[in-house]
C-alpha positions as CSV (number, residue, x, y, z in Angstrom):
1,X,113.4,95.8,111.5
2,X,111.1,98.8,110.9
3,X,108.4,99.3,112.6
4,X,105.2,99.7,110.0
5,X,102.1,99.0,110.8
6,X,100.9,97.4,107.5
7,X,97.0,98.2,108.5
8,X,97.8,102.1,108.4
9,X,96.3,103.8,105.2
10,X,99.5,105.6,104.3
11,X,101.1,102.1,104.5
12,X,98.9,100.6,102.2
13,X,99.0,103.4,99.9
14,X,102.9,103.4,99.7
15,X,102.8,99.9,98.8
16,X,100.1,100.4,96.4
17,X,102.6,103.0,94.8
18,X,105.6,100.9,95.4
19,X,104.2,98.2,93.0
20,X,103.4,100.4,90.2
21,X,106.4,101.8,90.7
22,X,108.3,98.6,90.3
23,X,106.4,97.4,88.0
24,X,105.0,94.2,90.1
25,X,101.0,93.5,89.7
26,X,98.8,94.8,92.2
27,X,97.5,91.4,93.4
28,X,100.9,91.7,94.8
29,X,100.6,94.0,97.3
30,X,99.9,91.4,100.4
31,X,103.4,89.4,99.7
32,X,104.7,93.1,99.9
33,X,103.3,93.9,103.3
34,X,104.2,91.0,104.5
35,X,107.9,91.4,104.0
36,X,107.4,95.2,105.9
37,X,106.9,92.8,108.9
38,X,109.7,90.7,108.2
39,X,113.1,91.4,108.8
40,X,114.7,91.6,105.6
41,X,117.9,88.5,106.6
42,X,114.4,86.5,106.2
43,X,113.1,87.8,103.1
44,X,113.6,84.9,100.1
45,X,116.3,85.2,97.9
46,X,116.0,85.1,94.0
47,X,116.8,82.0,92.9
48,X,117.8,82.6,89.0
49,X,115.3,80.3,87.9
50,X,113.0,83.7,86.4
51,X,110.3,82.9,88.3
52,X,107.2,85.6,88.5
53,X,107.4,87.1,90.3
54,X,111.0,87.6,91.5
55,X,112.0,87.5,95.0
56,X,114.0,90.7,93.9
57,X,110.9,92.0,92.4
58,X,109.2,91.6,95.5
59,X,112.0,92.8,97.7
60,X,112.3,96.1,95.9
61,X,108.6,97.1,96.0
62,X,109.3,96.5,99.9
63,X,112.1,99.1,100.0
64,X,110.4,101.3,97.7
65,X,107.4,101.1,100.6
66,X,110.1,102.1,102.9
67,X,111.3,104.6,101.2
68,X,108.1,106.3,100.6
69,X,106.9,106.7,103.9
70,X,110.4,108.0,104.9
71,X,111.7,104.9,106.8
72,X,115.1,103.2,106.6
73,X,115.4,99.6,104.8
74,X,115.8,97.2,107.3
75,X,118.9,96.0,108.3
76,X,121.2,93.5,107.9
77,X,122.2,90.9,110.7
């Protein structure tokens, strides 16, 4: 898991950016930092159903964060 401190400014402002960026609403942006702080074998799984928004949706605003601030993706296992 990466350490982010999802209270940090630059944090907030990459996720903010990460949204647009993916194309998920704003109102958004707390299910977003809250998967920074997970480690991603825990983050939900998109079910197919098209819910909105997507678990994948989510999930690539959260690696989009990552990438902004110049972090590696969490890992696997």
């Amino acid at each position: 898991m990466v350490d982010v401190d999802v209270n940090d400014p630059a944090v907030k402002e990459a996720v903010q950016q990460a949204c647009i960026d993916v194309g998920l609403p704003l109102a958004y942006r707390s299910v977003v930092s809250q998967l920074l702080r997970t480690p991603s074998t825990e983050w939900p799984a998109c079910c197919g159903e098209g819910c909105f928004p997507c678990q994948q949706s989510l999930a690539d605003a959260a690696h989009r964060a990552l990438e902004l601030l110049g972090k590696s993706p969490p890992k696997e296992g």
